[in-house]
C-alpha positions as CSV (number, residue, x, y, z in Angstrom):
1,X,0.0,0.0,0.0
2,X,1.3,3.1,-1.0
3,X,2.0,5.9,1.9
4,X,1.3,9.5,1.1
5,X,3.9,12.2,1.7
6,X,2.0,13.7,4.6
7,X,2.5,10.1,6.6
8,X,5.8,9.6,6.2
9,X,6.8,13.5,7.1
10,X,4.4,12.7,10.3
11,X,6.4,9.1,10.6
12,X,9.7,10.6,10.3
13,X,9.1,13.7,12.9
14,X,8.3,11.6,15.1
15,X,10.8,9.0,14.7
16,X,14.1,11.3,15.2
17,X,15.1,14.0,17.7
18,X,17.8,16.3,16.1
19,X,17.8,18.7,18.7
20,X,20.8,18.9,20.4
21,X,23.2,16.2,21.9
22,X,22.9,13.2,22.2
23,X,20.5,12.5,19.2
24,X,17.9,10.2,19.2
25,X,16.1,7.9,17.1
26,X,13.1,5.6,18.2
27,X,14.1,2.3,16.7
28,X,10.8,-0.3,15.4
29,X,10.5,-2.0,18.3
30,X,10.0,1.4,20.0
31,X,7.5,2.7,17.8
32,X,5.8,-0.8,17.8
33,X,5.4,-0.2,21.4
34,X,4.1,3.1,21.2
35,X,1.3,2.1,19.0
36,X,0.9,-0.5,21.5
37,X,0.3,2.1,23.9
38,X,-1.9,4.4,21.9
39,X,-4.4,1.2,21.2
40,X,-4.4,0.5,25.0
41,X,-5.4,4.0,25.6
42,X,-8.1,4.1,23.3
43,X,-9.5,0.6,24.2
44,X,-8.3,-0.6,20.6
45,X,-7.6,-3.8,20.2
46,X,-4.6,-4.2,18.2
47,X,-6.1,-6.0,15.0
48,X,-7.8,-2.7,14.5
49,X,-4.4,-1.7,13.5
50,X,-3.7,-5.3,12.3
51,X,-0.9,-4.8,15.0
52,X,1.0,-8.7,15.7
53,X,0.3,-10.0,19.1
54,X,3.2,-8.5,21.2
55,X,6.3,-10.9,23.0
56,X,5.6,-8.7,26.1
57,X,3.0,-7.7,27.1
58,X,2.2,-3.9,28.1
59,X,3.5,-4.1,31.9
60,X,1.2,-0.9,32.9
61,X,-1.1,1.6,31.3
62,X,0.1,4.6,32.8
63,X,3.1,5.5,30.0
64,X,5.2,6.5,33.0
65,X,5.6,3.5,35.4
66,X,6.7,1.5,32.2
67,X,9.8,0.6,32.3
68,X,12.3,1.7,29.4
69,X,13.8,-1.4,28.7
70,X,10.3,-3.0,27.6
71,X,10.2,-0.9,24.3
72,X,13.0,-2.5,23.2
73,X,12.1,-6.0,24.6
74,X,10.2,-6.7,21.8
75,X,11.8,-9.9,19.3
76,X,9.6,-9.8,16.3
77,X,8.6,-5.7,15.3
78,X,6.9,-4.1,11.8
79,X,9.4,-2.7,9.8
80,X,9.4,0.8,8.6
81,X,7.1,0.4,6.2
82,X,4.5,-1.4,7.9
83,X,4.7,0.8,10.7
84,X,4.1,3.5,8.2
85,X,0.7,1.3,7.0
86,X,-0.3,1.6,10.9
87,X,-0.1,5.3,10.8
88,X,-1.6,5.8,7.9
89,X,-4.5,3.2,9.0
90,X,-4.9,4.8,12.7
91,X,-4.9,8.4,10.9
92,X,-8.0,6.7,8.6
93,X,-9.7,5.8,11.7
94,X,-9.4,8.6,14.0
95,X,-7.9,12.2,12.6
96,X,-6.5,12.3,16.0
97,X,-4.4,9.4,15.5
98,X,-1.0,10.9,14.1
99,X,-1.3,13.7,16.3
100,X,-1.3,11.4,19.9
101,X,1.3,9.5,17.8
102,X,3.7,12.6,17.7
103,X,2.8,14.5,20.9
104,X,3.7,10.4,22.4
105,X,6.6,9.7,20.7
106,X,8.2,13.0,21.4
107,X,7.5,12.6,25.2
108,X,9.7,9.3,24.9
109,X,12.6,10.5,22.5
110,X,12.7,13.2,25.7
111,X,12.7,10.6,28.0
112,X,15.0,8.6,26.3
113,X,16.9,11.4,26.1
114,X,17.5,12.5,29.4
115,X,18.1,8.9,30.5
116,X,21.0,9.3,27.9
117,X,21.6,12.8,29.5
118,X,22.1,11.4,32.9
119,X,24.0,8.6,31.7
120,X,26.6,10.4,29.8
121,X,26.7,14.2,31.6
122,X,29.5,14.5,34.1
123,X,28.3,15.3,37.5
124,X,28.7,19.1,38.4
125,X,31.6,19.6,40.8
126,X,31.1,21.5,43.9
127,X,33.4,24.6,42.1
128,X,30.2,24.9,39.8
129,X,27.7,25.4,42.7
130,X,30.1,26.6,45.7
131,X,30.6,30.5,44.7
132,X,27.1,31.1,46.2
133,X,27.8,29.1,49.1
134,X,30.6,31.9,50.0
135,X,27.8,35.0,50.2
136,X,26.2,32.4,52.5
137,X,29.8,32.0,54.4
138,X,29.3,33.4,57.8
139,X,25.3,33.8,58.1
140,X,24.7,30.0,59.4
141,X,26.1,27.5,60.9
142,X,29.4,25.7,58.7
143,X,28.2,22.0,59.3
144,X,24.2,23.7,58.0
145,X,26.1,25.3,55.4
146,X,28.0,21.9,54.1
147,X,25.3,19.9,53.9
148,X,23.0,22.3,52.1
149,X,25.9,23.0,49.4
150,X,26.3,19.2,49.0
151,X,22.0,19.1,48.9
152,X,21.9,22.0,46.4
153,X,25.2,20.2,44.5
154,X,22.3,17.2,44.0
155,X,19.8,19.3,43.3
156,X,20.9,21.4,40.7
157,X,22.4,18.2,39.1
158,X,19.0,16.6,38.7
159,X,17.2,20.4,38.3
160,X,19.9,21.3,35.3
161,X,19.5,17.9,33.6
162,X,15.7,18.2,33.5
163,X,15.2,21.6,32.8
164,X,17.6,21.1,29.7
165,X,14.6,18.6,28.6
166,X,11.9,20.6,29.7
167,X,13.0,23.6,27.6
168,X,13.5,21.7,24.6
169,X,9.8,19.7,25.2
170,X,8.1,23.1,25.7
171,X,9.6,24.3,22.2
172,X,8.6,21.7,20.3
């Protein structure tokens, strides 16, 4: 079955982030398991899609408690082109389709992302978030002031990190 242009732009947005470093790509069995998803939520069952019956099952219905490993956990996955036909058939049942297919798959590129983010980033060093700690120098106690610059070290480790994703989720 041929795919129109308009499908495969829609495929291929949502397949790849190019916004800054690392990169990343949902592979099939990602996209496969994404599709999965969207016929969960939508009380589809999957041969509405003609979707193949998965190797794993979906582990939860709330996107978030699903482990990342499981989208990749799947052995047998359409390839591009047929997961192009499932677009293109979900968009022919629902207008909506392509659009929860997008707004989904660039909520886990992002999360993919920042797992690679916290992967590869170096921790910040306590140089990066001690100058403030010197203004503070002098109006509490030193142990209270140690322990919040080692806190706020943490914090602004996981708060940087995520607010890097955040921004670049909110501009898309």
């Amino acid at each position: 079955m041929p795919i129109n242009s308009t499908v495969k732009n829609l495929f291929s947005k949502s397949r790849l982030l190019e916004t800054g470093y690392p990169t990343v790509t949902l592979n099939e069995s990602e996209l496969y398991s994404i599709f999965l998803i969207i016929c969960s939520d939508l009380k589809w069952d999957i041969s509405k899609l003609e979707l193949a019956k998965p190797s794993k099952n979906l582990p939860n219905k709330n996107y978030y408690e699903i482990p990342i490993d499981w989208f990749s956990s799947h052995k047998k996955t359409p390839t591009i082109q047929e997961l192009q036909e499932i677009l293109s058939k979900g968009i022919d049942i629902d207008s909506d389709f392509g659009m929860y297919f997008l707004n989904l798959c660039s909520l886990h590129k992002r999360r993919l992302k920042f797992q690679k983010i916290l992967h590869h980033q170096p921790k910040p060093t306590m140089d990066q978030v001690g100058p403030r700690g010197l203004l503070e120098y002098g109006i509490c106690d030193n142990d209270l002031l140690n322990s919040w610059l080692i806190w706020r070290k943490w914090i602004f480790d996981i708060d940087n990190r995520s607010g890097q994703e955040v921004i670049y989720l909110s501009l898309f």
